[in-house]
Backbone bond lengths (Angstrom), bond angles and torsions (degrees), N, CA, C in turn:
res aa  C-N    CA-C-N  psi(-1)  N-CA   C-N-CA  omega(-1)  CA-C   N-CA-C  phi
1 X - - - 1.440 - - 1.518 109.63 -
2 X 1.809 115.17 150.83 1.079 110.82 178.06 1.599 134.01 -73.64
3 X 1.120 131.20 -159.65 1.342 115.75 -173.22 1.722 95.26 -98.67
4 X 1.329 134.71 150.92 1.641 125.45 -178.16 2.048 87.76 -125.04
5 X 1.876 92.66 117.90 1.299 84.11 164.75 1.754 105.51 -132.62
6 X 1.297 110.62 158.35 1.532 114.27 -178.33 1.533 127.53 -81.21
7 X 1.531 128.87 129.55 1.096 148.40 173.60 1.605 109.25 93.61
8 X 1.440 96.22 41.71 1.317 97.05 164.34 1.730 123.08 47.40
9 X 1.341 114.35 176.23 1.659 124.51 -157.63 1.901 104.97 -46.13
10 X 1.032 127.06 10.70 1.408 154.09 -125.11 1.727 111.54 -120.21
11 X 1.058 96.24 -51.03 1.620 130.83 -144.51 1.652 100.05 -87.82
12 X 1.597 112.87 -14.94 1.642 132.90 -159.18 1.884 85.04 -112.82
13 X 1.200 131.48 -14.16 1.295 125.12 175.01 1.602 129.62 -93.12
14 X 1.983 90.50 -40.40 1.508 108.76 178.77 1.335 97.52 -70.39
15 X 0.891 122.22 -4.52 1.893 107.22 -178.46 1.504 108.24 -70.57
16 X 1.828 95.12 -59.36 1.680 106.31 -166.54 1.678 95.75 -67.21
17 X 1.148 150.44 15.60 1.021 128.86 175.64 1.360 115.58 -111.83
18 X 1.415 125.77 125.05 1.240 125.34 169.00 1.665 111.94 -79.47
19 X 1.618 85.88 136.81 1.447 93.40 -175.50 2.164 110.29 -99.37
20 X 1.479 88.89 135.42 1.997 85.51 -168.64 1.558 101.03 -122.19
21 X 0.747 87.05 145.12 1.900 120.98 -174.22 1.424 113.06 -74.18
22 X 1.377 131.78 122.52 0.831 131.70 -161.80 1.506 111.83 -88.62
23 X 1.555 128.32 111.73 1.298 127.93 -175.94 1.730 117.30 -41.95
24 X 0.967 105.47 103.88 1.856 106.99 173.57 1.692 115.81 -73.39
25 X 1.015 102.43 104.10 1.702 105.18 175.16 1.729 126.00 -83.51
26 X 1.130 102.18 159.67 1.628 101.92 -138.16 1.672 85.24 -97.71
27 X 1.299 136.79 125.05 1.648 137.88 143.69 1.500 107.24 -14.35
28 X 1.832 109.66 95.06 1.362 83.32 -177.89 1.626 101.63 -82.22
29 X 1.801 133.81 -4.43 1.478 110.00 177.38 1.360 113.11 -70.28
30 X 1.531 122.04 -5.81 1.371 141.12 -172.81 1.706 99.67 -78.40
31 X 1.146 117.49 -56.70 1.492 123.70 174.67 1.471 103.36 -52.65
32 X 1.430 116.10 -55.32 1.760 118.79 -160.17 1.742 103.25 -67.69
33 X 1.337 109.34 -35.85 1.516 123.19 175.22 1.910 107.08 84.13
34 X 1.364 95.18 31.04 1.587 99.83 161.61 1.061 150.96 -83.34
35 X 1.360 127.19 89.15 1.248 111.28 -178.50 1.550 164.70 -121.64
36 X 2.265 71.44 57.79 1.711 76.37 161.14 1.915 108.31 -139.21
37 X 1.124 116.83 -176.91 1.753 89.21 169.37 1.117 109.91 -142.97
38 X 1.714 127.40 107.78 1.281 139.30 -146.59 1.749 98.40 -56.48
39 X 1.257 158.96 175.79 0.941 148.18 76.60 1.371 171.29 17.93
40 X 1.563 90.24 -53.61 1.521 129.53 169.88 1.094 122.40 -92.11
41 X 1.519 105.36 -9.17 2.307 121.54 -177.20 1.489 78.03 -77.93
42 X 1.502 138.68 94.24 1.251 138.61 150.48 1.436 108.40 -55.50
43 X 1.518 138.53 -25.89 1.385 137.17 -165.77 1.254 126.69 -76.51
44 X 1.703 86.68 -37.25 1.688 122.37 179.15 1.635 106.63 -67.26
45 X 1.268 102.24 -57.22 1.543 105.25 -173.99 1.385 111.41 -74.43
46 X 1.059 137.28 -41.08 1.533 125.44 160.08 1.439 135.85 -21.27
47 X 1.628 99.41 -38.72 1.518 121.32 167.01 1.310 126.58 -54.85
48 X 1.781 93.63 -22.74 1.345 97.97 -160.98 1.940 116.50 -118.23
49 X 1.841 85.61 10.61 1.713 101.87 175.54 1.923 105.54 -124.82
50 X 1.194 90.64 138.63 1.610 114.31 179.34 1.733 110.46 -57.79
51 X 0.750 142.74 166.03 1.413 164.58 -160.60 1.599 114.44 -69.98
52 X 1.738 97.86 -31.16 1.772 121.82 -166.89 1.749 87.32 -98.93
53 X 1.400 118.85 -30.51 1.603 111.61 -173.49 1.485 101.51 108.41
54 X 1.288 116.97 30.33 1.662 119.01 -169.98 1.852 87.97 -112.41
55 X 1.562 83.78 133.76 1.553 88.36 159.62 1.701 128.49 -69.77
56 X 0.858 105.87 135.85 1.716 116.37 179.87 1.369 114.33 -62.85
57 X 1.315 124.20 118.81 1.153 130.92 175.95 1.681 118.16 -58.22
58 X 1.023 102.38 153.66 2.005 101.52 -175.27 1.822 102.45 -71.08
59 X 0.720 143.16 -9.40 1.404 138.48 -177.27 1.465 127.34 -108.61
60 X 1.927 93.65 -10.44 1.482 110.43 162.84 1.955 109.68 -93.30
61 X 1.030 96.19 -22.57 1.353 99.61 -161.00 2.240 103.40 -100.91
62 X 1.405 82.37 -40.15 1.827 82.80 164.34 1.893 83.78 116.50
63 X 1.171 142.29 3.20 1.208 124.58 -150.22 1.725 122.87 -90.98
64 X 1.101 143.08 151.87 1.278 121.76 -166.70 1.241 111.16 -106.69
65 X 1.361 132.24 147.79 1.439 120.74 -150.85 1.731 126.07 -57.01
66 X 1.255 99.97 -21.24 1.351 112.01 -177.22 1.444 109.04 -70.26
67 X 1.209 117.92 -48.83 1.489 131.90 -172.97 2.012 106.67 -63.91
68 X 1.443 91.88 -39.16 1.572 95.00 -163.87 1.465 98.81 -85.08
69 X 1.412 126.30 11.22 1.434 103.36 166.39 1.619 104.00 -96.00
70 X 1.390 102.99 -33.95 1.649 105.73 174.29 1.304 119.91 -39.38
71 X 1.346 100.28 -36.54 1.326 122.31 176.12 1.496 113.50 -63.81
72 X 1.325 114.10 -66.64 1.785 105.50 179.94 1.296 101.72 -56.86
73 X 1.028 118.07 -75.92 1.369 105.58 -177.55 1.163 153.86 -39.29
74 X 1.628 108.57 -9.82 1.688 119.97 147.94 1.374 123.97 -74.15
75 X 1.481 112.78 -38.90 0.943 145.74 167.78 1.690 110.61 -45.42
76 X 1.038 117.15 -50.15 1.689 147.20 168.96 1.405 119.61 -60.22
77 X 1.237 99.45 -49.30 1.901 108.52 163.27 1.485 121.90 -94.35
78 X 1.417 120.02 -23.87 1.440 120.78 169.24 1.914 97.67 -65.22
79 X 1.149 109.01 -24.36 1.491 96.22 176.03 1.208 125.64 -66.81
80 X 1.577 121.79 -46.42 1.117 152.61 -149.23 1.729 103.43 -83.55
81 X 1.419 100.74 -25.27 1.649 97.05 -177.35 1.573 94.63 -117.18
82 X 1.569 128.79 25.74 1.296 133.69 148.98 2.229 93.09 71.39
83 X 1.307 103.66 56.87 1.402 112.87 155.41 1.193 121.10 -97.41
84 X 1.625 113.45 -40.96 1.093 139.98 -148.56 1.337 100.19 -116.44
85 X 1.355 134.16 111.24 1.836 111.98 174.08 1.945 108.76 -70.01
86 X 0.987 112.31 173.77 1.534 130.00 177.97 1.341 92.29 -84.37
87 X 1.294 145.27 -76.82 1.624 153.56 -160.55 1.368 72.78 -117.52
88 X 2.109 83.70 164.60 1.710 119.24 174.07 1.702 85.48 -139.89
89 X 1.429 101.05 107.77 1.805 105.73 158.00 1.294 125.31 -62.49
């Protein structure tokens, strides 16, 4: 009889592959212990928008949900009073 192994032609690949852990990044407003996030810190929030003017998602940036709405939402009004552009050409 033949040899019976599980998950099919498959099962000879998952072996050789090491499986890696995805680095968890730490809240840094969680580290700083802030909690609020001015608006007007144009320096601060820059950090926290992409190249196109897109806000950074919490899982690119490490942020914990509480913090990262503070975040859009400064982000959201620094726009609105023209700190912040909408697009970067």
């Amino acid at each position: 009889m033949g040899k019976v192994t599980r998950g099919g032609s498959r099962s000879g690949d998952a072996k050789n592959k090491k499986f890696r852990r995805r680095k968890v990044k730490k809240c840094q407003l969680c580290v700083k212990k802030m909690d609020f996030v001015d608006y007007k810190e144009v320096n601060f929030l820059k950090e926290y928008i992409s190249d196109k003017g897109k806000i950074l998602p919490k899982r690119i940036n490490g942020n914990c949900a509480k913090h990262q709405r503070f975040i859009k939402d400064a982000i959201k009004r620094a726009r609105q009073m023209a700190l912040v552009p909408f697009t970067r050409d």
